[in-house]
C-alpha positions as CSV (number, residue, x, y, z in Angstrom):
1,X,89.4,63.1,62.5
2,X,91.2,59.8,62.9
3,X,90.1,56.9,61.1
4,X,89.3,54.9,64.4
5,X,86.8,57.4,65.6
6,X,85.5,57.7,62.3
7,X,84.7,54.2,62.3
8,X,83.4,53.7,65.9
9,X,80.9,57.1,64.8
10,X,79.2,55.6,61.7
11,X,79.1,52.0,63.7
12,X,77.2,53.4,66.2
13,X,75.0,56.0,64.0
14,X,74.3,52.4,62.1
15,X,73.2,50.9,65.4
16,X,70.9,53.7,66.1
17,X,69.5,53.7,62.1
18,X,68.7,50.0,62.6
19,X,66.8,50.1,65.9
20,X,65.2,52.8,64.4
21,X,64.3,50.7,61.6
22,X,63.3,47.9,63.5
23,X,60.5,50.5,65.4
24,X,59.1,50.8,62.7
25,X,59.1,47.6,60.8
26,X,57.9,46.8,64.2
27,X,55.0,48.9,64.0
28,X,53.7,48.4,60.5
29,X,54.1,44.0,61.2
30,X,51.5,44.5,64.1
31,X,49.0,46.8,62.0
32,X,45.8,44.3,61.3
33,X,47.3,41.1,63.4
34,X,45.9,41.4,66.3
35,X,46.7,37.2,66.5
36,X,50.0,37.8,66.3
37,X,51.4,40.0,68.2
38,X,52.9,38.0,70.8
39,X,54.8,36.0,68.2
40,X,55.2,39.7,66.4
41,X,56.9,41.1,69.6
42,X,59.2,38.0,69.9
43,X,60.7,38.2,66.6
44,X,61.3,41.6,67.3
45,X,62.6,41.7,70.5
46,X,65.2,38.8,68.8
47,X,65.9,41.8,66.4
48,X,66.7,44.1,68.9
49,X,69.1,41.3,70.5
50,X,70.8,40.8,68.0
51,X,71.6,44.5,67.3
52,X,72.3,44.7,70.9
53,X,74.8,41.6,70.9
54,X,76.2,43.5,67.6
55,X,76.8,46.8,69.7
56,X,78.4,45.0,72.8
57,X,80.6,42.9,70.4
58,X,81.7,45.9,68.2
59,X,82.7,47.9,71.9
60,X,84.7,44.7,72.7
61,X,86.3,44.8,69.1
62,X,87.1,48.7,69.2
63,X,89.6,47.9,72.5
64,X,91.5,45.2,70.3
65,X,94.9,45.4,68.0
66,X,93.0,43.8,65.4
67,X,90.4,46.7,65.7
68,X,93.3,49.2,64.7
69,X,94.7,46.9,62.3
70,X,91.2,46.1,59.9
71,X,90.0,47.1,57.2
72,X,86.6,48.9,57.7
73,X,85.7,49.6,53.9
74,X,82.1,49.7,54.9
75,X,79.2,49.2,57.3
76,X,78.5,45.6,55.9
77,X,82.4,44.5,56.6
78,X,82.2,45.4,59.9
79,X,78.7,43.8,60.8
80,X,80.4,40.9,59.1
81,X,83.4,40.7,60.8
82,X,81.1,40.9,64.3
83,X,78.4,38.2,62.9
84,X,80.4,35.4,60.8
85,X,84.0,35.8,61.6
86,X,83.5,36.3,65.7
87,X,85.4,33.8,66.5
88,X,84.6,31.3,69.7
89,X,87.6,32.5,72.1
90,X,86.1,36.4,71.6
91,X,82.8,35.1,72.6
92,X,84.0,33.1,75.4
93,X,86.2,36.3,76.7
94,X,82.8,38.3,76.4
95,X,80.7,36.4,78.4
96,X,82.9,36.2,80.9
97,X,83.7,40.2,81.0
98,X,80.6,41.0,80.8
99,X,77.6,40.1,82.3
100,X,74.8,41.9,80.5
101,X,76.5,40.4,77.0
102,X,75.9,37.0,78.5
103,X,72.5,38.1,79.5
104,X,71.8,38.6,75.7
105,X,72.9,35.4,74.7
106,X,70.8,33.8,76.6
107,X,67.9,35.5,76.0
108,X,69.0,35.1,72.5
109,X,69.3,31.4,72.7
110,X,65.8,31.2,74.6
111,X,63.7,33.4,71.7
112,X,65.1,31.0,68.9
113,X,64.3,28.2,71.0
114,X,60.4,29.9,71.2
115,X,60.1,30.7,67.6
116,X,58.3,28.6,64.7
117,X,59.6,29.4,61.1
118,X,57.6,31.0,58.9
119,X,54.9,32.1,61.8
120,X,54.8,35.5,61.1
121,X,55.1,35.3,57.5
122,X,52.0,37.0,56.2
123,X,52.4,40.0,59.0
124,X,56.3,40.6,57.5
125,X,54.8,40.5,53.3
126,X,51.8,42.9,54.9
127,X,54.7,45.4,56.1
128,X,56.7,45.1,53.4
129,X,53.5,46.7,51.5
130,X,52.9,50.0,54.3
131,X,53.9,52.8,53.1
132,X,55.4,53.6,56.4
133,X,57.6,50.5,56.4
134,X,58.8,51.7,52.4
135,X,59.7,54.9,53.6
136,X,61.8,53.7,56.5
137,X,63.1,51.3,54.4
138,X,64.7,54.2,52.1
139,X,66.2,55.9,54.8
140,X,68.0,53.4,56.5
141,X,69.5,52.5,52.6
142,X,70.4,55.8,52.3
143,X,71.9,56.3,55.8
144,X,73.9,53.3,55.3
145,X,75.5,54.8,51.7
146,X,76.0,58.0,53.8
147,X,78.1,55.9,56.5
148,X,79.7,54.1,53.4
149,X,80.8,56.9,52.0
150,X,82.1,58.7,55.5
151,X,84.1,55.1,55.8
152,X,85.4,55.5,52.4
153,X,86.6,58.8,52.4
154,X,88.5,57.7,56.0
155,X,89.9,55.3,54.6
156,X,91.8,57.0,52.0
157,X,92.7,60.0,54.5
């Protein structure tokens, strides 16, 4: 398999382990808040927009030279080549291509705007201590050293 669908396949399997995750961690933060939820859901659905301005950003990567020309050692080097070293004129060209990427943004921009630091703190420690939320929190570690290792091996190919 060439490396460059290698890559784009364990990207996207990522993507999908993350939402995933984010279900769950989802879940197990709302068990006994009732009072929170709303603020719950929002950090959540910030989450999930963020993924989704990940995917949409990786899809406008993959169609670039310097796609085919990086080095994609692992999971974490492309999530941070799409987070911290996204540079201004690739988000500028991506809002204006597309629409539902700018649609994001906003949305984005308007959740941060919403949300108090440190307002959900006690749900998160409470899910970090389900049992549920442990055992999702071992797969996705392991599923991301599976993807690792399938970027690895491409890479050496």
């Amino acid at each position: 398999m060439e490396k460059s669908t290698v890559v784009r396949d364990v990207f996207r399997q990522y993507l999908e382990s993350k939402r995933a995750f984010l279900t769950v961690a989802e879940r197990c933060t709302i068990k006994g808040w009732p009072d929170y939820k709303a603020a719950i859901l929002d950090s959540y659905r910030l989450q999930f927009l963020f993924n989704e301005r990940e995917s949409l950003r990786f899809e406008c990567l993959i169609e670039t030279d310097d796609f085919c020309t990086g080095s994609w050692a692992s999971v974490s080097s492309i999530s941070r080549r799409l987070d911290r070293h996204w540079t201004d004129r690739e988000e500028r060209e991506l809002v204006r291509r597309v629409r539902h990427y700018k649609e994001v943004v906003d949305e984005i921009a308007a959740l941060q705007k919403k949300l108090v630091a440190g307002a959900i703190h006690e749900p998160l420690e409470a899910a970090r201590r389900d049992p549920e939320y442990g055992t999702a929190l071992l797969a996705i570690q392991e599923e991301l050293r599976t993807l690792d290792a399938r970027l690895a091996s491409a890479a050496s190919q």
